[in-house]
Each structure stands twice: as C-alpha cells, then as structure tokens.
N, C-alpha and C positions, 0 to 999 in steps of 0.2 A: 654451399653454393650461393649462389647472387639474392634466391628466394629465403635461406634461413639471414642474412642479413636485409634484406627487407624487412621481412617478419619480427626481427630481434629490433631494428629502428620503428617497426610500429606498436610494438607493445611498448618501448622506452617513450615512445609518444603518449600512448594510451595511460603511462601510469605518470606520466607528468600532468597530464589534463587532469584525471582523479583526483591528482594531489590538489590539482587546485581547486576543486570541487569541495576539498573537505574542508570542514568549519575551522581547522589549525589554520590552515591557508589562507583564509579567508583577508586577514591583514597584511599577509606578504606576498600573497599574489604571484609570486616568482617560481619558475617551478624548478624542481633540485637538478641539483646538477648530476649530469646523466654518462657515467664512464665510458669511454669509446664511440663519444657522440651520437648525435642523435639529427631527426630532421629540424624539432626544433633549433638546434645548436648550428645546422644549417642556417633556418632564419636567419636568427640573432648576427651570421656574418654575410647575412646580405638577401640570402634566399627566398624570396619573397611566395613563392609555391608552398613553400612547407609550413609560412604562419597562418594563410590564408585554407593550409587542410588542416591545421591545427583548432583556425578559428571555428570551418562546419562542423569538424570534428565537436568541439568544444556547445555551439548551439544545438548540435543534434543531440547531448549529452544531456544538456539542460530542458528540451524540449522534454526528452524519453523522462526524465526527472518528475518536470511540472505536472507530464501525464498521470504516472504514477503516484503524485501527490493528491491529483486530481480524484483519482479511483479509489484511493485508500482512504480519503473523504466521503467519497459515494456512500465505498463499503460499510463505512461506520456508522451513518447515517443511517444505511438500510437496517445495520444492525440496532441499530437503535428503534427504528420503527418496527421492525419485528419482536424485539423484546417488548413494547410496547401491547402489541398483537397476543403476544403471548398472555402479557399478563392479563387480558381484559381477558381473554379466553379462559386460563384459571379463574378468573372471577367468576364470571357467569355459568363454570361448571359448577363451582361451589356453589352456587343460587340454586341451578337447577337441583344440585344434589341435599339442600335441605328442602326444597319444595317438595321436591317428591316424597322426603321421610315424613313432611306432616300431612301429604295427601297420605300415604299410607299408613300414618297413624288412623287419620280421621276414618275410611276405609274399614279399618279392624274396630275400631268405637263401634260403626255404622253396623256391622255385621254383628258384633256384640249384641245391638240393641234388636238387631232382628231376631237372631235367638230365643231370647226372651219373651219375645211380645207372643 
C-alpha cells in the first residue's frame, strides 16, 4: 500500500542522512545513490519539501548526537570523580585499619602490664 512505500522512502531517507553522518562521508558528503528513488532524489529534481525534511531531519540527528556526546562526557567525568571517591575511601579504610591494630596492640601491652603489677 501507499504507507509501506512511504515507509520504504523514509528509511531510504534515514539511511542516506546516516551515511552522511559517518566519518567515510565525511569528505563526499553526497549521499548514495538510492534504487527506486527516494524523497531526496525527489529534491535533487526540483522538490524543494523533501530537502528541507531532509535538512530537520539531518539537524535533529546532529542535535540527538551533540546530546549524547554531551552525557557520555558527563558520564565519564562522574566516573572519574567516583573512582576518585573510591580511592580516597580505600585509603582512609586502610589508615583506620592499621590504627586500630596498633591501638589494639597497645591495649594487650597495657593489659599485660596489669597482670603483672
């Protein structure tokens, strides 16, 4: 029906914008040629609708991108400051954990010595 050729011209959409997304692309810029055309291939012979959804298309792509590049920034960051966190934490168990062997050294001396007396 009319909807799986819609659908089939917008994924031939979607995978031409990708292409151009990716780093190969990146110096041709062109996107491949798409068998049984497509809306861009509309454009290209005059269509002025199909470059202009191609274009939001294309900016929302790049936006959802920047976001994502944005977070997985964040994320690493945070991972960073937690590893951070961590480690100071290991440290200061090991402090506490020989503190207390030489209080409890001292403790068994101390009781030692009461014995004794």
């Amino acid at each position: 029906g009319g909807g799986e050729a819609a659908a089939a011209s917008s994924s031939l959409t979607l995978a031409s914008v990708l292409h151009q997304l990716s780093p190969a692309a990146a110096s041709q810029r062109q996107p491949p040629p798409s068998p049984g055309g497509s809306r861009l291939d509309a454009a290209e012979a005059g269509g002025g609708e199909a470059e202009a959804d191609g274009g939001a298309m294309m900016r929302t792509l790049l936006s959802q991108r920047e976001r994502a590049r944005r977070e997985a920034e964040e994320a690493a960051a945070e991972a960073g400051r937690l590893r951070e966190q961590l480690r100071s934490t290991q440290s200061k168990g090991r402090q506490l954990h020989s503190d207390n062997l030489a209080l409890y050294e001292k403790v068994r001396f101390l009781e030692a010595l009461g014995g004794k007396a």
